[in-house]
N, C-alpha and C positions, 0 to 999 in steps of 0.2 A: 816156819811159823813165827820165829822171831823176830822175821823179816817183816811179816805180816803187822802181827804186834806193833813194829817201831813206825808204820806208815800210820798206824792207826794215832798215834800220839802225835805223828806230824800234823794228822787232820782236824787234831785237835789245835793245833797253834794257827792252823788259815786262820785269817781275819774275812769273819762275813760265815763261817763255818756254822752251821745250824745243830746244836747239841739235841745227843736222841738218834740224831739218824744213821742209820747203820750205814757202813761204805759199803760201795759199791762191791759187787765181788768180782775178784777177777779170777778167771779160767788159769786153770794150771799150766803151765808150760808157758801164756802172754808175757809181754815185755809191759810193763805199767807205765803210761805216760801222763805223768803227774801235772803236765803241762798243761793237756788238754782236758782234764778231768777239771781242773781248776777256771778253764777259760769256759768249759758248759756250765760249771756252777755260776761263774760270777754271767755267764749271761740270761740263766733262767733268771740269777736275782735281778739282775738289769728287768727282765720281761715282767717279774713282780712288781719290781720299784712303779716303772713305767704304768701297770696297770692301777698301782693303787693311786699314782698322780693322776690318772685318769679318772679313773673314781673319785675322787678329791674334789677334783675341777667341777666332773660333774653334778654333782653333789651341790657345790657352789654355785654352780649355773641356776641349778633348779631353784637354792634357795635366795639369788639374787632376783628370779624371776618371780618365785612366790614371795618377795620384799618389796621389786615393783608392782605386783599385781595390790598388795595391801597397801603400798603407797599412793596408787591409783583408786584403789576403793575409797580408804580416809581423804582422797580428794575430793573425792564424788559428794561424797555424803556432805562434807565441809561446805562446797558447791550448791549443793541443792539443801542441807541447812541457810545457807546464806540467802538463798533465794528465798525460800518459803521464809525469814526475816523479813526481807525487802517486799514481799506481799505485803505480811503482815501489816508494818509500819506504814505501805502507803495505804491498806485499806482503814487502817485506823486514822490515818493523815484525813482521807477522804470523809467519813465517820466524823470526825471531828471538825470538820468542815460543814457539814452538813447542818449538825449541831447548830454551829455558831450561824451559820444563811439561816435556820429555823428560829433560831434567840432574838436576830436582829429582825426576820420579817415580821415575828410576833410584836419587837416593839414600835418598829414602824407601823404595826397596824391602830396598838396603842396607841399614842402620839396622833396618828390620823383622827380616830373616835373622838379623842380626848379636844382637840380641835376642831372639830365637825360638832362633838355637843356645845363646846362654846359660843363656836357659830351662831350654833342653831338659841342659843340662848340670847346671843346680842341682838339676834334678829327681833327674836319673838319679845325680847325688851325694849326694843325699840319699837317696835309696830305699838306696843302698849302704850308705849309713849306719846306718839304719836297720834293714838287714839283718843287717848287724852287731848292731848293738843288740840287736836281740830274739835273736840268737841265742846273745847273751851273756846276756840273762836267762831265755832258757829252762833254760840249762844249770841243770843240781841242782846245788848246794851242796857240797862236801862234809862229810865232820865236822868236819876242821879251821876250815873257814868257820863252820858250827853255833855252834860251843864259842869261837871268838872274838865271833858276834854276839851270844852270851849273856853272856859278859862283859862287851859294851861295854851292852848293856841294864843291867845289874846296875851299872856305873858312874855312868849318869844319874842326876843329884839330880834327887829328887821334892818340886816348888816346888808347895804348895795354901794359902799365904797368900790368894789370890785367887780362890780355889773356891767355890761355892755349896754349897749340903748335898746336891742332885743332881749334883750334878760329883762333890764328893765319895764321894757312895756308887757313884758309878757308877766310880771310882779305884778304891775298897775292893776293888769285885769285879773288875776288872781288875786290881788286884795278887792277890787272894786263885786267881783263875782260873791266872794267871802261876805261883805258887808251886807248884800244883797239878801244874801241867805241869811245873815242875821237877824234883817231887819223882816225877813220873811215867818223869822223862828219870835221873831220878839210881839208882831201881830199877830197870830197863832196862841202864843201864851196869854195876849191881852185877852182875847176872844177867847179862851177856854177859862179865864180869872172871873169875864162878865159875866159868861154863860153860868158858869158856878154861883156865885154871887145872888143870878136873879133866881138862880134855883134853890137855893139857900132861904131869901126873904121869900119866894113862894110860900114853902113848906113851912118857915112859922106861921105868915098870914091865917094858912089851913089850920094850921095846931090852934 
């Protein structure tokens, strides 16, 4: 037993020796071989070691892959954030575009009106004008007008330093035509002077 006893204190000094666990028992009359008792412990522990690096690993595998997969979602979404941006911004681009083609056709149409009533105003002021106009030169003359624009005729100097001999004869008879019609306008008034006159001395004669 005291032999027992003293192997049991050896088991106690292995390094890697797991406290708590009873040794193993050996049959009475075996030869103990401390050798091999010691190379199955240290290879269970190898088969632990080994299994909990296993574990380890996997462990890690998984959560390298549940790290890609979350780096892959926060992509996605980054992704398809960015896009529904880039909607955004270009329907708002277009919106705004839109806008501004509606702000400019509206003033061009302005601008249009705004120059079409002018138009239409210079027009209808001038037709009025115009109206005017002709119906001031439709008007006849009177005598008084007559006898003032024959005298202003009769004031113009007649410049033929610079005449040709057909300029000139064609003057001759433009004045000779003139005087004609003068002397046509001046018999005319004598005989409307007489006629007056004896109609005049009638009418007291009568009184």
């Amino acid at each position: 037993m005291a032999a027992i006893q003293l192997s049991d204190s050896l088991f106690d000094l292995v390094p890697g020796f797991v406290p708590g666990l009873a040794p193993p028992k050996i049959p009475d009359g075996e030869i103990v071989d401390f050798d091999d008792i010691h190379r199955k412990r240290m290879e269970k522990d190898l088969i632990e070691l080994q299994s909990l690096i296993e574990s380890h690993f996997e462990k890690r595998k998984k959560e390298e892959e549940e790290l890609i997969s979350l780096t892959d979602r926060i992509e996605k979404r980054r992704s398809e954030r960015a896009e529904q941006m880039k909607i955004r911004a270009e329907s708002e681009r277009k919106r705004q575009n839109k806008q501004e083609e509606k702000a400019r056709k509206e003033e061009e149409e302005a601008k249009k009106k705004a120059n079409d009533d002018a138009r239409k105003k210079m027009i209808l002021s001038n037709l009025t004008f115009t109206g005017y106009k002709t119906q001031g030169e439709t008007k006849k003359p009177t005598e008084r007008e007559k006898k003032k624009k024959i005298l202003n005729d009769r004031r113009k100097e007649l410049n033929v330093e610079h005449m040709k001999e057909d300029q000139l004869r064609e003057k001759a008879k433009e004045l000779w035509d003139w005087i004609r019609q003068l002397e046509a306008e001046k018999y005319e008034l004598q005989s409307k002077q007489t006629k007056q006159k004896y109609e005049v001395k009638s009418t007291e004669k009568s009184v």
